[in-house]
N, C-alpha and C positions, 0 to 999 in steps of 0.2 A: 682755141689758141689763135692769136691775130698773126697774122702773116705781117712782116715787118721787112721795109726796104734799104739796103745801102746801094748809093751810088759814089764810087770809091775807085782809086787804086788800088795796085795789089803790091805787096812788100814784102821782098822778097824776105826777109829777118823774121818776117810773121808775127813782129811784136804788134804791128799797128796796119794801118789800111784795110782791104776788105777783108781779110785773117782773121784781123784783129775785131770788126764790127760780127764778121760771123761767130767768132768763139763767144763774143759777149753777151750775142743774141742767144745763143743755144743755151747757153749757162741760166740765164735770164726767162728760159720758158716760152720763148717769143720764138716761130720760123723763117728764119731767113731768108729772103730773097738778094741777088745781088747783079749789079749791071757794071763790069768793068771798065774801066774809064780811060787809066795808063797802067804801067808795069815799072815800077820804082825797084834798081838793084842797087845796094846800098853797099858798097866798103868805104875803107879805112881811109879812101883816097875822095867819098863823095858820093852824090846820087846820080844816079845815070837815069832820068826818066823815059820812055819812049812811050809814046801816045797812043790810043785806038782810035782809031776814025770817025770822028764824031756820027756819021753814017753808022755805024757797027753800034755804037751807042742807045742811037736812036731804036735800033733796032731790037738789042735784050730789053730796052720799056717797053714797048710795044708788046713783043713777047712775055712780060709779066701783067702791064695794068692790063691789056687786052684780055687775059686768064684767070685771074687771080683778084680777090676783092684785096687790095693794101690803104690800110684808111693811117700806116701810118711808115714812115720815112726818113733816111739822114740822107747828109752829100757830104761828102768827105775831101780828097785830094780830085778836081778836075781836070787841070792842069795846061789850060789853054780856054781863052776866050772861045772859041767854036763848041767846046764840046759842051761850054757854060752854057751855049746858049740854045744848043740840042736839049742839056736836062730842062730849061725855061719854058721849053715848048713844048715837051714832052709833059711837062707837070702841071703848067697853069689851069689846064683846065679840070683838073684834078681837085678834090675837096679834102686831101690827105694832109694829115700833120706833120709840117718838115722840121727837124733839126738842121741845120746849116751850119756842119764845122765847116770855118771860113781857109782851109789849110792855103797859105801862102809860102809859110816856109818848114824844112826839116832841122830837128836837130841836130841830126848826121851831118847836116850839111846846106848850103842853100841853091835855092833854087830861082831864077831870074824870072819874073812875072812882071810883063807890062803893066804899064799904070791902065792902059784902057781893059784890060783885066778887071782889075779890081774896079775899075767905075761900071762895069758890067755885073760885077757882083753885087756892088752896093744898088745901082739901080733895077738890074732885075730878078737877081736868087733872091737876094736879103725879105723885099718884098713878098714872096712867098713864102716868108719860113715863119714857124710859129715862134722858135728860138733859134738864135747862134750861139756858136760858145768859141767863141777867138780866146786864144793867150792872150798875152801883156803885148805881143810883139803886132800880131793882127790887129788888135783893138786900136794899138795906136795907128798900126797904116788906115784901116778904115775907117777912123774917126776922124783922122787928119793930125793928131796932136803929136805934140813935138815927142814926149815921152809920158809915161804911164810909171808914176814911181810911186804917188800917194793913194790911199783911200777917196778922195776926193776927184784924183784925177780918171782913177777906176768910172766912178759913178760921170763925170762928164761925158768920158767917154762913152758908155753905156746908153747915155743920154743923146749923144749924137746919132751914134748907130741906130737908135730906137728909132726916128728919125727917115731911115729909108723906108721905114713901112713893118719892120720885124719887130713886133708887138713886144718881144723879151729877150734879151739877153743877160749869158752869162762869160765873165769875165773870168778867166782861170789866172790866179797870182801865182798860186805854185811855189816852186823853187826860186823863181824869176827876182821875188820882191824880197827888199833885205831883211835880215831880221832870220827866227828861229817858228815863226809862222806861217805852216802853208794857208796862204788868205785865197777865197772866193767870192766873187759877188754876181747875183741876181739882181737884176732889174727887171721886175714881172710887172707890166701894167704900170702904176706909178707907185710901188713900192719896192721898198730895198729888203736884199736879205743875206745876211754874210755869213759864209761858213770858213771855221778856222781848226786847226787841227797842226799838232806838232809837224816841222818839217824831218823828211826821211831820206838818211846819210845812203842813200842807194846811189846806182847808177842803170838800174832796170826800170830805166824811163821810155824806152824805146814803146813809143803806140801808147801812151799814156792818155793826150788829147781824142785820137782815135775812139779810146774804149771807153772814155769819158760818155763822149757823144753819144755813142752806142748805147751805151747803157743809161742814159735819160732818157734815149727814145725806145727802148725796149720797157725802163718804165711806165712810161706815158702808153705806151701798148696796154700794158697789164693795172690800166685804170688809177695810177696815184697820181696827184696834182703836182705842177711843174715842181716847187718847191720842195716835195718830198724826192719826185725824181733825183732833181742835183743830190739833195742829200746823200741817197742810196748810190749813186752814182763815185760819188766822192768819196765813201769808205771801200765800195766795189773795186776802185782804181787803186789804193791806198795799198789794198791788201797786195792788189797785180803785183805793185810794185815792190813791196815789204817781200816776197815772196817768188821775185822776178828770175829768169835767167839770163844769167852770167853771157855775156860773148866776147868781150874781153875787160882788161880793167878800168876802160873807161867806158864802155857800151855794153846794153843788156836792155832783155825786152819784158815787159810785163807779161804778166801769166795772167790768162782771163779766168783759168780752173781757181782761184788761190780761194776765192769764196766758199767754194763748195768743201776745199782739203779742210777748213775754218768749222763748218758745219760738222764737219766728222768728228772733230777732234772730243 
């Protein structure tokens, strides 16, 4: 069994952040390791983030790569330049496979990140990840583009981002994009691959992206090729959410068990 890493938030809804990458991980067969980054409390009125010390950081890596062989990795919600650039240090000289969900904003609510933030992400996370998987909404801050509405501007984007060094990404359309198709797009190396599937009248979207991520990189643990990962990843979430709970009638979190209740049936 690979020992498998999130460097995350933690949420308090437990739909998404480090909850949500450990539930996915477990589910998935892969053992979780995790390094907490901030503490995200989430009501009806917004996100309240507070930080860990990018020192404190530094220090559950240490206490894991130091221990523990991890050949493979995400980053999830960091939430301040510092601690961006404790996980860059802590990693680069590391030979592991990173996922980089690029989190800039919540659904629940937003969240204010400088611009030299994110040019620390694009020029030093992005560079060590194998893949990112930004929404519509990241992909466009990171690519630069004005907006992300077609097929075409997907793959520009993708192509931009490619760009800072991160061999592959995957672009999540989701609900975002109009139409009655949730669209995705892989840009692995110089090929494209898009995966489409009915959209889902839920609102147990809470930790969707989160468990996305998670769950490509718990594939890629267990030996299948980026493209199959998304794949599996993409019905894995599908189901989260087909299957999610309720927290009120506009919010709800995905269920990382919903696979397994599937398998029973």
């Amino acid at each position: 069994m690979e020992n498998v890493l999130t460097i995350a938030g933690s949420d308090s809804l437990a739909g998404g952040g480090i909850e949500a990458d450990l539930k996915t991980f477990e589910e998935l067969n892969v053992f979780g390791l995790s390094a907490l980054t901030s503490v995200a409390s989430i009501t009806p009125a917004g996100v309240n983030l507070s930080q860990i010390p990018p020192t404190v950081i530094g220090q559950q890596l240490d206490s894991i790569l130091g221990q523990l062989p991890v050949h493979f990795a995400k980053t999830g919600l960091l939430g301040s330049q510092a601690a961006l650039m404790m996980v860059c240090d802590k990693l680069q000289a590391t030979k592991l496979k990173l996922v980089v969900d690029p989190v800039l904003v919540f659904k629940e609510g937003e969240t204010q990140l400088h611009t030299t933030y994110i040019d620390a992400m694009t020029h030093n996370l992005l560079p060590l990840g194998y893949v990112t998987t930004p929404n519509l909404d990241e992909a466009r801050q990171l690519s630069g583009l004005a907006t992300i509405t077609t097929k075409d501007q997907m793959r520009e984007a993708a192509l931009r981002i490619q760009a800072f060094g991160c061999p592959n990404v995957v672009i999540k359309g989701g609900s975002r994009l109009a139409g009655d198709v949730a669209l995705d797009y892989l840009r692995a190396g110089d090929q494209d691959y898009w995966f489409t599937g009915p959209k889902i009248n839920r609102q147990t979207t809470d930790g969707a992206g989160c468990t996305f991520s998670a769950a490509i990189t718990a594939e890629l643990a267990n030996g299948q090729s980026l493209p199959a990962a998304v794949a599996a990843a993409k019905t894995f979430v599908r189901l989260g959410i087909t299957h999610g709970v309720a927290i009120s009638a506009t919010l709800g979190s995905v269920w990382q068990g919903a696979s397994r209740q599937e398998e029973t049936k």
